[in-house]
N, CA and C atoms as an extended XYZ file, in Angstrom:
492
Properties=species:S:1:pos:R:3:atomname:S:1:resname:S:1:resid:I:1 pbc="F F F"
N        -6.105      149.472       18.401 N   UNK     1
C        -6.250      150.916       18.344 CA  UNK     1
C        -7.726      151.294       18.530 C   UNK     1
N        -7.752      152.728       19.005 N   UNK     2
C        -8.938      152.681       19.268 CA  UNK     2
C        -9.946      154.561       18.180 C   UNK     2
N       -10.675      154.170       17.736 N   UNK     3
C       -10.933      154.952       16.871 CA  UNK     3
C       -12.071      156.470       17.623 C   UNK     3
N       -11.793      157.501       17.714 N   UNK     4
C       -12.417      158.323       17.919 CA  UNK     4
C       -13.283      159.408       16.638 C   UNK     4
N       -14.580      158.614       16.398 N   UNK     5
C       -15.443      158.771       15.392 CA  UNK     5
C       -16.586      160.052       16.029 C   UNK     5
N       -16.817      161.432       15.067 N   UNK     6
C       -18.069      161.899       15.507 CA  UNK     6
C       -18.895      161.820       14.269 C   UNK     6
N       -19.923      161.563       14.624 N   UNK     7
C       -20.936      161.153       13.787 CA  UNK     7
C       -22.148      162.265       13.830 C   UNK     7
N       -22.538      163.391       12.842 N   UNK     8
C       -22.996      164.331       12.768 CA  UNK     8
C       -24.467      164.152       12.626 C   UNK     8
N       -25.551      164.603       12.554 N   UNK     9
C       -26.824      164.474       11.591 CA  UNK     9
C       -27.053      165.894       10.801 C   UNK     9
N       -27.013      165.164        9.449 N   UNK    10
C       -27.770      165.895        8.623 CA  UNK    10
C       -28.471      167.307        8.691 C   UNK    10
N       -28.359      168.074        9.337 N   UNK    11
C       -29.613      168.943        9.668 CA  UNK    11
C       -29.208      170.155        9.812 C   UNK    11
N       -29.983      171.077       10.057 N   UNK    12
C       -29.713      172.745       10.208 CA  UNK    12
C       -29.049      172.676       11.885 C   UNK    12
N       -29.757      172.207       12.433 N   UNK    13
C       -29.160      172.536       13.799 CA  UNK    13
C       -28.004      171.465       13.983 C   UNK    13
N       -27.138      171.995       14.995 N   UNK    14
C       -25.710      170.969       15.592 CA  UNK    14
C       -26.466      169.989       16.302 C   UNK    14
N       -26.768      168.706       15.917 N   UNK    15
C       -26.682      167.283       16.468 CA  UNK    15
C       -25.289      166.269       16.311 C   UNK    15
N       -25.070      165.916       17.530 N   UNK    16
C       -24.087      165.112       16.543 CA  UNK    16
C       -23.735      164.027       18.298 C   UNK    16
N       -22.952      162.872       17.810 N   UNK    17
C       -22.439      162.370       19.107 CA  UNK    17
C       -20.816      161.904       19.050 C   UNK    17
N       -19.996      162.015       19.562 N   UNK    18
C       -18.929      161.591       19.289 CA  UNK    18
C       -18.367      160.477       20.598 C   UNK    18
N       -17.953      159.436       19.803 N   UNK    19
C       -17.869      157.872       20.062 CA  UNK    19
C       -16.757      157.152       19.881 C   UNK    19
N       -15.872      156.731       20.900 N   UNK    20
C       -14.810      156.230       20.793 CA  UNK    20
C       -15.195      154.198       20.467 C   UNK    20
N       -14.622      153.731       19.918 N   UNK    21
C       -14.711      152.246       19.060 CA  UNK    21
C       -13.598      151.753       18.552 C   UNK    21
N       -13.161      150.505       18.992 N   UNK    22
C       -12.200      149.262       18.658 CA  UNK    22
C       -12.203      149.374       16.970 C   UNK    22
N       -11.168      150.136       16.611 N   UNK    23
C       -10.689      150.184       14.901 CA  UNK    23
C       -11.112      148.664       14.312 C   UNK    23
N       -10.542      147.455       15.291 N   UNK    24
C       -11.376      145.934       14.849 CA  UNK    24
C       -12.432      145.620       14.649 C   UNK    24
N       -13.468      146.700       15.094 N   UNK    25
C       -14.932      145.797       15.204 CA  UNK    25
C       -15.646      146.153       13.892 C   UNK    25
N       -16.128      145.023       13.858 N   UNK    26
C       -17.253      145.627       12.489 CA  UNK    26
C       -17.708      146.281       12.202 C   UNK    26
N       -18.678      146.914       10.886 N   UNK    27
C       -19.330      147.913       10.458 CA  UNK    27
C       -20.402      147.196       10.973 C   UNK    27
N       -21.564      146.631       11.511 N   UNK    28
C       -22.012      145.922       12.225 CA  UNK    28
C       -21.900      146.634       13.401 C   UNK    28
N       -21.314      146.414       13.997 N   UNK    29
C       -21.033      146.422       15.543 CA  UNK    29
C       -20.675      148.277       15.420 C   UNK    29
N       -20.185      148.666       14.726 N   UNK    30
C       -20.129      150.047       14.497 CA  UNK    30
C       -21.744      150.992       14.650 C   UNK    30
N       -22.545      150.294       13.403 N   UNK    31
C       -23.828      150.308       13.156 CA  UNK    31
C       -24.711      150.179       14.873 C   UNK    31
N       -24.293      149.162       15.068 N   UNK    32
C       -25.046      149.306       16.641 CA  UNK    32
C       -24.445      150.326       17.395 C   UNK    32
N       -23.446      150.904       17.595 N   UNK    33
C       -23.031      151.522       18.539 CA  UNK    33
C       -23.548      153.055       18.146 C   UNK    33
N       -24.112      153.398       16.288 N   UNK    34
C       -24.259      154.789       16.482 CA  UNK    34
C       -25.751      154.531       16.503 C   UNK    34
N       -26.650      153.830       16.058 N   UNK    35
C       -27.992      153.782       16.464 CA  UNK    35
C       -28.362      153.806       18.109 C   UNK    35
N       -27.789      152.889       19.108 N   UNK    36
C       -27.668      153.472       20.152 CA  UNK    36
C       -27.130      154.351       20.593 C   UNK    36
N       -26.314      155.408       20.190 N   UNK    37
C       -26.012      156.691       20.792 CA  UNK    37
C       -27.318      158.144       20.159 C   UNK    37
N       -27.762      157.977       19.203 N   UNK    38
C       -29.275      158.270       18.922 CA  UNK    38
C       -30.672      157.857       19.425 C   UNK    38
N       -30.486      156.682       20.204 N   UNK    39
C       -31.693      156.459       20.294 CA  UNK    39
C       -32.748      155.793       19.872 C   UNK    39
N       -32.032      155.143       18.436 N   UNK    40
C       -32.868      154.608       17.276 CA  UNK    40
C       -33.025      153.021       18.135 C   UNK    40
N       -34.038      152.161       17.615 N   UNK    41
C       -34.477      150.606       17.760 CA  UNK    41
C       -33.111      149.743       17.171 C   UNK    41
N       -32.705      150.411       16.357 N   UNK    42
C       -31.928      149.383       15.462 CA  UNK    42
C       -32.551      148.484       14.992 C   UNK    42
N       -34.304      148.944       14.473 N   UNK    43
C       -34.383      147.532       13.441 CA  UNK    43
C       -34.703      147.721       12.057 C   UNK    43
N       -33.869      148.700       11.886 N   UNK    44
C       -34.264      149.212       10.348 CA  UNK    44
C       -33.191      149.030        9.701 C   UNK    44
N       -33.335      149.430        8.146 N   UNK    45
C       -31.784      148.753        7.344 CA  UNK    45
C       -31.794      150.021        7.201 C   UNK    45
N       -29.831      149.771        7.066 N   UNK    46
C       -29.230      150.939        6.971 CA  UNK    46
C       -28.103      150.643        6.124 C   UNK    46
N       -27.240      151.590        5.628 N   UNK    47
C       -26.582      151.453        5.041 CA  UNK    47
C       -25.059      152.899        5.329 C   UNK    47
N       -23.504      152.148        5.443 N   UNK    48
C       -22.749      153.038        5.042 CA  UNK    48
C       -22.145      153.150        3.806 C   UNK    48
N       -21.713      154.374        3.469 N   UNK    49
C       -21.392      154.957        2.086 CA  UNK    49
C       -19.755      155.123        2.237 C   UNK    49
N       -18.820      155.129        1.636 N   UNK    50
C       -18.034      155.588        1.360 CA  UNK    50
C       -17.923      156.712        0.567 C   UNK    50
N       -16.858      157.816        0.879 N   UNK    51
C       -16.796      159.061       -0.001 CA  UNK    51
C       -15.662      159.824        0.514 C   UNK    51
N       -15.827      160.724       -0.798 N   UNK    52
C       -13.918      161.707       -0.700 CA  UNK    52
C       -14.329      162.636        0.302 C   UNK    52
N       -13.445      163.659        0.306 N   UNK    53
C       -13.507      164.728        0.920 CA  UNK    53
C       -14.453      165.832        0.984 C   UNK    53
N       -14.930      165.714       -0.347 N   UNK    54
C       -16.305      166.166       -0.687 CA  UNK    54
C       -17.456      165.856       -0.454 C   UNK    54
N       -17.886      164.376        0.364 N   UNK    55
C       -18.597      163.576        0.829 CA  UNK    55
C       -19.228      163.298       -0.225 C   UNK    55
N       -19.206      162.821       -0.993 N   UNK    56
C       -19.690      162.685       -2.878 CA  UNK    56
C       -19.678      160.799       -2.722 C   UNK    56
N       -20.695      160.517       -2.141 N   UNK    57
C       -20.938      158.953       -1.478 CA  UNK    57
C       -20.821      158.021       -3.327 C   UNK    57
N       -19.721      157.172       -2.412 N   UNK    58
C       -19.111      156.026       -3.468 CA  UNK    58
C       -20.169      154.696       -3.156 C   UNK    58
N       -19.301      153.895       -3.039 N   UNK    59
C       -19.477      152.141       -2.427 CA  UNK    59
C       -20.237      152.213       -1.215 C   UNK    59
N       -21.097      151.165       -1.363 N   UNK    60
C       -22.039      150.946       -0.249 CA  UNK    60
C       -21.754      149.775        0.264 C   UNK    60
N       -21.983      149.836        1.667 N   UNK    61
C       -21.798      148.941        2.614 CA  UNK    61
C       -22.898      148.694        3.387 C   UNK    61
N       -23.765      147.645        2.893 N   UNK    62
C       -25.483      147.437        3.704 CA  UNK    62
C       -24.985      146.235        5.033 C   UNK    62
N       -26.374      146.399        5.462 N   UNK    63
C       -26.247      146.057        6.665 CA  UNK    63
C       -26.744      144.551        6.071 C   UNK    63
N       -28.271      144.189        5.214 N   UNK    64
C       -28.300      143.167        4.545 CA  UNK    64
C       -28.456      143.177        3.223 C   UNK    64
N       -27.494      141.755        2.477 N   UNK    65
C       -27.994      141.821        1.127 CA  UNK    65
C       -29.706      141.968        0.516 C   UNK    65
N       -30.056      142.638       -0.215 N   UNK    66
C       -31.084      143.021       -0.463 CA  UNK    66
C       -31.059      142.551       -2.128 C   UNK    66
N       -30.028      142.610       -2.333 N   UNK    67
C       -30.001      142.515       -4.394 CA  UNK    67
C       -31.163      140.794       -4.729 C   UNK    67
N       -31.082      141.398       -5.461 N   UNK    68
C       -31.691      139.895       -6.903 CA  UNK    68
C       -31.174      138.798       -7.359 C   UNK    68
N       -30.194      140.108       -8.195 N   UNK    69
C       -29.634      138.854       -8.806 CA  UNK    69
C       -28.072      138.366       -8.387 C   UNK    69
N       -27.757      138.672       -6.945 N   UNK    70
C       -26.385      137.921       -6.308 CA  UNK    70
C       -25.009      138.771       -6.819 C   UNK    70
N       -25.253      140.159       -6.719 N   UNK    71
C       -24.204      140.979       -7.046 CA  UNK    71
C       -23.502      140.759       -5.875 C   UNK    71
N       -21.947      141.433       -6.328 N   UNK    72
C       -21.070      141.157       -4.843 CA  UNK    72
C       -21.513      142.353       -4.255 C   UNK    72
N       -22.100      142.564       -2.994 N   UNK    73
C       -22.378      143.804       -1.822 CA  UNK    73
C       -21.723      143.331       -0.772 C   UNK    73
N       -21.129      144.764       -0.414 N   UNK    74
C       -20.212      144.669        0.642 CA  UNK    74
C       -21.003      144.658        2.199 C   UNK    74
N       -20.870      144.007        2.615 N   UNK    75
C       -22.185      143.877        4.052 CA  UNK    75
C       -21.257      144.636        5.530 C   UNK    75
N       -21.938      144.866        6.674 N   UNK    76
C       -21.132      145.304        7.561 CA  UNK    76
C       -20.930      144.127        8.631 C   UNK    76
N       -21.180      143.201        8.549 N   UNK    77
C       -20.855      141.705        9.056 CA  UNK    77
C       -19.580      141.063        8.550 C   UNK    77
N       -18.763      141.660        7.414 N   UNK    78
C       -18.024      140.951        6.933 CA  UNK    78
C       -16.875      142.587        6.840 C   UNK    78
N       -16.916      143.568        6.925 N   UNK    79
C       -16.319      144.315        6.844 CA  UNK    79
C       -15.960      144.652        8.095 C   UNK    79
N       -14.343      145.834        8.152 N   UNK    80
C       -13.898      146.294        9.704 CA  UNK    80
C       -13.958      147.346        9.544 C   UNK    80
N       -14.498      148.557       10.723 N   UNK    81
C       -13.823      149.557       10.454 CA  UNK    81
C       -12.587      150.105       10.051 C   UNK    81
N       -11.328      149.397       10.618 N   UNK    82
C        -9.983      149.802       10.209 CA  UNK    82
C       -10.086      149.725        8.970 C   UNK    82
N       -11.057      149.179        8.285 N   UNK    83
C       -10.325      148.812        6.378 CA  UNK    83
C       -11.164      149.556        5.715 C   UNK    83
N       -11.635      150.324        6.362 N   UNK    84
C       -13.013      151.060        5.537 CA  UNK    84
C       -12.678      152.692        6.050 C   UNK    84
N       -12.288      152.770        7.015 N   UNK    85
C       -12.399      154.320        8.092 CA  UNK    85
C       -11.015      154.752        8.335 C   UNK    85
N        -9.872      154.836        7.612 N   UNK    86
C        -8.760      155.591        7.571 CA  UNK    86
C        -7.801      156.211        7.636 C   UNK    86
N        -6.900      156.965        8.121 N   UNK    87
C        -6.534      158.446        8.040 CA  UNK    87
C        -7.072      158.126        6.491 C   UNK    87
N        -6.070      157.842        4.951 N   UNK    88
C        -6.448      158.509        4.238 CA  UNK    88
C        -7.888      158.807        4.006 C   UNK    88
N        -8.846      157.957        4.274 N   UNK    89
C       -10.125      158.000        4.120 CA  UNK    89
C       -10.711      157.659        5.242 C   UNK    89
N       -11.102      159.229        5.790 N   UNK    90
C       -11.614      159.773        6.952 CA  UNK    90
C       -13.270      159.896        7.246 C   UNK    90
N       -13.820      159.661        6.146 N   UNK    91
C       -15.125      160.024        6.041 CA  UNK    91
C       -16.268      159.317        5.379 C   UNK    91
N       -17.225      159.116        6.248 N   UNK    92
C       -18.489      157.710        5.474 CA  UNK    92
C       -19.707      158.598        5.915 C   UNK    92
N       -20.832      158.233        4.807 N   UNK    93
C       -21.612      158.648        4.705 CA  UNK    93
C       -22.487      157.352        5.685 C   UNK    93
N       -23.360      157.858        6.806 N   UNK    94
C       -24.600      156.585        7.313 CA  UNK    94
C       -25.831      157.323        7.127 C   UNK    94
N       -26.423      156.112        6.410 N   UNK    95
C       -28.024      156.456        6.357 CA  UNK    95
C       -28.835      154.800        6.936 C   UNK    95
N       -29.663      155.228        8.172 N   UNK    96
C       -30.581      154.948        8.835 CA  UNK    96
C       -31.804      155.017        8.363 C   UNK    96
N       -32.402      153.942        8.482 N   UNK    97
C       -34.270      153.730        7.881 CA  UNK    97
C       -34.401      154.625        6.126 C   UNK    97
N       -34.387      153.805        5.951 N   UNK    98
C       -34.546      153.985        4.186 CA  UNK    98
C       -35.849      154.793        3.990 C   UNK    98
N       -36.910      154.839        4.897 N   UNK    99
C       -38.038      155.143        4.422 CA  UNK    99
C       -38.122      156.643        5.130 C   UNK    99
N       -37.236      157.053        6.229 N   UNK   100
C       -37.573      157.867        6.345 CA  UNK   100
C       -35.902      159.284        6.028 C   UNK   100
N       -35.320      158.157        5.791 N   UNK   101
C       -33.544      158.705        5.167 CA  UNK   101
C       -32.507      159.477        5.940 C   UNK   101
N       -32.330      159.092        7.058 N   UNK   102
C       -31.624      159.764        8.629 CA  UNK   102
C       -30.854      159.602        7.920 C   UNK   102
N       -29.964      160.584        7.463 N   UNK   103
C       -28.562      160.646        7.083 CA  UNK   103
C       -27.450      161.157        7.804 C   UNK   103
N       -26.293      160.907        7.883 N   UNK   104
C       -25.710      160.644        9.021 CA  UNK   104
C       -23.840      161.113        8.453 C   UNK   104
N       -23.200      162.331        8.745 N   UNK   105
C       -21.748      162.407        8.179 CA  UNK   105
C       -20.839      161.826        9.348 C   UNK   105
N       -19.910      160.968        9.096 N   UNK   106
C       -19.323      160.626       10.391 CA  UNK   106
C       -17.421      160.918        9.518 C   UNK   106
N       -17.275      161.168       10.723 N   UNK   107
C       -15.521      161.533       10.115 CA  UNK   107
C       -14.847      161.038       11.493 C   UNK   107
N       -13.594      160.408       11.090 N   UNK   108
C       -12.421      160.112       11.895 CA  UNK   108
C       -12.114      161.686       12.448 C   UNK   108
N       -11.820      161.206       13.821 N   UNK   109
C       -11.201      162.536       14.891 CA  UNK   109
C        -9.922      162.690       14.911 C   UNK   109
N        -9.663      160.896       15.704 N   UNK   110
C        -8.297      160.259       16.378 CA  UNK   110
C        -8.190      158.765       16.186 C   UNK   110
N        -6.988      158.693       16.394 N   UNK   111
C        -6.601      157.287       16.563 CA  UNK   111
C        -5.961      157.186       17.867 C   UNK   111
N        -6.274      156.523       19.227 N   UNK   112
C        -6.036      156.332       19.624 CA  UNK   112
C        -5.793      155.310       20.680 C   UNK   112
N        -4.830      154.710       22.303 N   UNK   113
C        -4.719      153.703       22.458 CA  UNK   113
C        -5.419      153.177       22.971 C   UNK   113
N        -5.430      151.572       23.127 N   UNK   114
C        -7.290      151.199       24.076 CA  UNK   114
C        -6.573      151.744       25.500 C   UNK   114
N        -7.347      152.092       26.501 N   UNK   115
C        -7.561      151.980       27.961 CA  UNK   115
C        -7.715      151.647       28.902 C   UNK   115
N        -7.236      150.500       29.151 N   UNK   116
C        -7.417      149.123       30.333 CA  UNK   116
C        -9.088      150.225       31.108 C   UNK   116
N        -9.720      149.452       31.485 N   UNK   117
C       -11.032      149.976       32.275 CA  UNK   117
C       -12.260      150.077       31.342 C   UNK   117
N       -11.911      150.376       30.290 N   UNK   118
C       -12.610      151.676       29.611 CA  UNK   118
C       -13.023      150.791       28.345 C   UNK   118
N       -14.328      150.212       28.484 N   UNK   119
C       -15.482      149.658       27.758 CA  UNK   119
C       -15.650      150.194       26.407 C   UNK   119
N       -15.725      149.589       25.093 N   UNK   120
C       -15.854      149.862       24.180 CA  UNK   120
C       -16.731      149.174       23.400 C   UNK   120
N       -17.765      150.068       22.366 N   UNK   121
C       -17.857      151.308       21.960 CA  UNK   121
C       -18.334      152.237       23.447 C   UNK   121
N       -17.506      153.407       23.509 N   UNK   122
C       -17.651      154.414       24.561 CA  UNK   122
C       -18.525      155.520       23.639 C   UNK   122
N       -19.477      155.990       24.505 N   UNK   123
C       -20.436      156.952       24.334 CA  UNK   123
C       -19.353      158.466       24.695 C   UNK   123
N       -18.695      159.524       23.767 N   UNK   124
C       -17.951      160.340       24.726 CA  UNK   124
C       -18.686      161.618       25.069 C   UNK   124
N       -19.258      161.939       24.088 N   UNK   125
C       -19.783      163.176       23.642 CA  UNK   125
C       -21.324      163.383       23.211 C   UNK   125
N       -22.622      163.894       23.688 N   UNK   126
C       -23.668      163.784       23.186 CA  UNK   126
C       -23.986      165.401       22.535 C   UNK   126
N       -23.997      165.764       22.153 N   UNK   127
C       -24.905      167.310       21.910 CA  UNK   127
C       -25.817      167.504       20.894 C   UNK   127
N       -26.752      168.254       21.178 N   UNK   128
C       -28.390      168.436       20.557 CA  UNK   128
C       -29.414      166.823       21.034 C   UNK   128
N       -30.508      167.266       20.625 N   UNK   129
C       -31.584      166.300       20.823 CA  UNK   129
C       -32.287      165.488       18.990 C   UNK   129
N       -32.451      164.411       18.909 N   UNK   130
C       -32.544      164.071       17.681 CA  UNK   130
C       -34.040      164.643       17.441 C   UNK   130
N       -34.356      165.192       15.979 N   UNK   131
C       -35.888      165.501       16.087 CA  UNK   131
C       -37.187      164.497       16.016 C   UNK   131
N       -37.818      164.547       16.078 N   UNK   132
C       -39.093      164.017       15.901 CA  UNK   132
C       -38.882      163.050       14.184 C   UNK   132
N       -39.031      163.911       13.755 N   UNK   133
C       -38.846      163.430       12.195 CA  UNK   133
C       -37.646      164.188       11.253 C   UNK   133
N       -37.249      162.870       10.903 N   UNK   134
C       -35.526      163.398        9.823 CA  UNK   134
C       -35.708      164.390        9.486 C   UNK   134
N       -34.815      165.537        9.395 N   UNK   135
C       -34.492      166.588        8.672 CA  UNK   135
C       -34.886      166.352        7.237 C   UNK   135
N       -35.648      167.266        6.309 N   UNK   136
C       -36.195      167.353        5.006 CA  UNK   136
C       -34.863      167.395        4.655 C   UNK   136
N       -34.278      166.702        3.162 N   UNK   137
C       -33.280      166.783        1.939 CA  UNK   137
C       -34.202      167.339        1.014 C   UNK   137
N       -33.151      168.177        0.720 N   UNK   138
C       -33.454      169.127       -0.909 CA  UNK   138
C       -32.658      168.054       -2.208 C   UNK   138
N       -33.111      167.368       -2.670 N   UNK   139
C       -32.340      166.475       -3.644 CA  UNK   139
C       -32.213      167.386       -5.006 C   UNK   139
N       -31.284      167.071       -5.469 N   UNK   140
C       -30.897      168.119       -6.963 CA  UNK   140
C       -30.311      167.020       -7.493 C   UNK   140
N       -30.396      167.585       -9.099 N   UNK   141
C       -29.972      166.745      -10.018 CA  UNK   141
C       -28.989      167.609      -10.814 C   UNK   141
N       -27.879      166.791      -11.513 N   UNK   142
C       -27.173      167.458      -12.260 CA  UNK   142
C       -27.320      167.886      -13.822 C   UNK   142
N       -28.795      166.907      -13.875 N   UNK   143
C       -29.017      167.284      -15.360 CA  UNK   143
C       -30.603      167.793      -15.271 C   UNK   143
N       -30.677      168.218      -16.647 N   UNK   144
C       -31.930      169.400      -16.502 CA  UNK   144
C       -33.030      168.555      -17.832 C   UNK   144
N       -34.368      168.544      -17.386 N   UNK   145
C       -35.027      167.715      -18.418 CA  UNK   145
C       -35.940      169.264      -18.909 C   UNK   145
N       -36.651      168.787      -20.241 N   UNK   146
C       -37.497      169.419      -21.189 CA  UNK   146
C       -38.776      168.995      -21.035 C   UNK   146
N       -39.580      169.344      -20.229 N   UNK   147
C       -40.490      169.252      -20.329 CA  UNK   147
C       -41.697      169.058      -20.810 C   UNK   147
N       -42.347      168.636      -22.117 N   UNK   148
C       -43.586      169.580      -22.702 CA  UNK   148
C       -44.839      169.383      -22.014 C   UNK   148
N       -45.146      170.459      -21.871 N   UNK   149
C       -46.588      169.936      -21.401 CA  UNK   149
C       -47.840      170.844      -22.108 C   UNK   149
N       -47.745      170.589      -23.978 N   UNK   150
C       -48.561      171.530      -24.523 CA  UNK   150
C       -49.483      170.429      -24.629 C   UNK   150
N       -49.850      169.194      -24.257 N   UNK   151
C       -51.262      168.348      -24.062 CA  UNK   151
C       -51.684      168.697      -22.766 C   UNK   151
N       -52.914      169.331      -23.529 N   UNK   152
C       -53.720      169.712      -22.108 CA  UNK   152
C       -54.458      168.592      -21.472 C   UNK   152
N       -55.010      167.548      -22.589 N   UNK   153
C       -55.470      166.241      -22.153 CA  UNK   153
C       -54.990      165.359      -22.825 C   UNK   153
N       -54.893      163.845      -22.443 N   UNK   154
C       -54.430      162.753      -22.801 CA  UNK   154
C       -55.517      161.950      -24.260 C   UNK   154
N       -56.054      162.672      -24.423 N   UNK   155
C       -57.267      162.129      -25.096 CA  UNK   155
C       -56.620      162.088      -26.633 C   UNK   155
N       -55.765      163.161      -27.059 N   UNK   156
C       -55.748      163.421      -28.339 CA  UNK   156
C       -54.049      162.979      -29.010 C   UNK   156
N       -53.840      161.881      -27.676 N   UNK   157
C       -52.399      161.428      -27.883 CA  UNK   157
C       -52.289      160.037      -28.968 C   UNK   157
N       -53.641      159.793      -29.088 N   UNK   158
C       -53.746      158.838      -30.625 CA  UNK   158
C       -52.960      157.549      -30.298 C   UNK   158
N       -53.134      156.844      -28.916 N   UNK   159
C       -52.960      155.239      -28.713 CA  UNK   159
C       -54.118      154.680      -28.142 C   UNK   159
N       -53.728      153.226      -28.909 N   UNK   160
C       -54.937      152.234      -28.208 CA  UNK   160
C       -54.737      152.470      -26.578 C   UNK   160
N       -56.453      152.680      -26.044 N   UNK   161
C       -56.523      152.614      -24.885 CA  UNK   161
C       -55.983      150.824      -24.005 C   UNK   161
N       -56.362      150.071      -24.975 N   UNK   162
C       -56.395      148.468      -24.791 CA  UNK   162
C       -55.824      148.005      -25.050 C   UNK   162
N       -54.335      148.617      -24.734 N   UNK   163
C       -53.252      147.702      -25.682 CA  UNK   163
C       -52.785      146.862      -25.241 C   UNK   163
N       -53.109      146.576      -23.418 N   UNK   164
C       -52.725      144.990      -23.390 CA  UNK   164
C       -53.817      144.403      -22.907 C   UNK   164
């Protein structure tokens, strides 16, 4: 089967590319096919998210293990799209270069059949130009902190300067 994915960016203006891909191939091989329809090097780590309908990003799916101490992470070398990308679960969050946070909504279109001729991952759809630099995120939190800030200087906070 063949999966008809558009993959949005983040941003005020309509960017987005939409990309037909073998439901079999990896999150990997997925990963390459939307960095080249952007434009990107592909040599940065990235990561997809899973999430509901609300796009409220679950489980992560990195491109490499990065952990410490040998947690199980789900990698996109070992994962398929078909088992990750849906009907019921239509929608993954991609974020590109960690440092600069290209975030990325991609949602299932179609499912449809392969095409004798017709090369896959297919480029179908391009519209807008990617910018210069990622779209700014407004990050919010759900909880609210207390502030004090009645020390005007640190001087009169009464600890050893030398404590180690």
């Amino acid at each position: 089967m063949i999966y008809k994915v558009r993959i949005i960016l983040d941003a005020k203006e309509d960017i987005f590319r939409d990309i037909e891909i073998d439901a079999a191939s990896t999150m990997e091989e997925f990963h390459n096919a939307i960095t080249q329809s952007f434009g990107f090097l592909g040599n940065e780590m990235a990561s997809f998210y899973t999430c509901d309908e609300e796009w409220t990003q679950n489980e992560e799916i990195a491109l490499f293990d990065m952990s410490e101490n040998g947690s199980e992470v789900r990698l996109m070398n070992e994962n398929f799209l078909e088992d990750v990308l849906t009907e019921n679960t239509p929608k993954l969050i991609y974020v590109y270069d960690f440092l600069n946070m290209w975030t990325f909504f991609v949602e299932l279109a179609d499912i449809v059949e392969k095409e004798s001729g017709v090369a896959y991952p297919n480029l179908l759809f391009s519209f807008g130009e990617l910018p210069e630099t990622p779209p700014e995120k407004n990050f919010k939190s759900d909880m609210s902190y207390d502030y004090d800030d009645s020390h005007e200087n640190y001087t009169d906070l009464d600890f050893d300067e030398n404590w180690n």
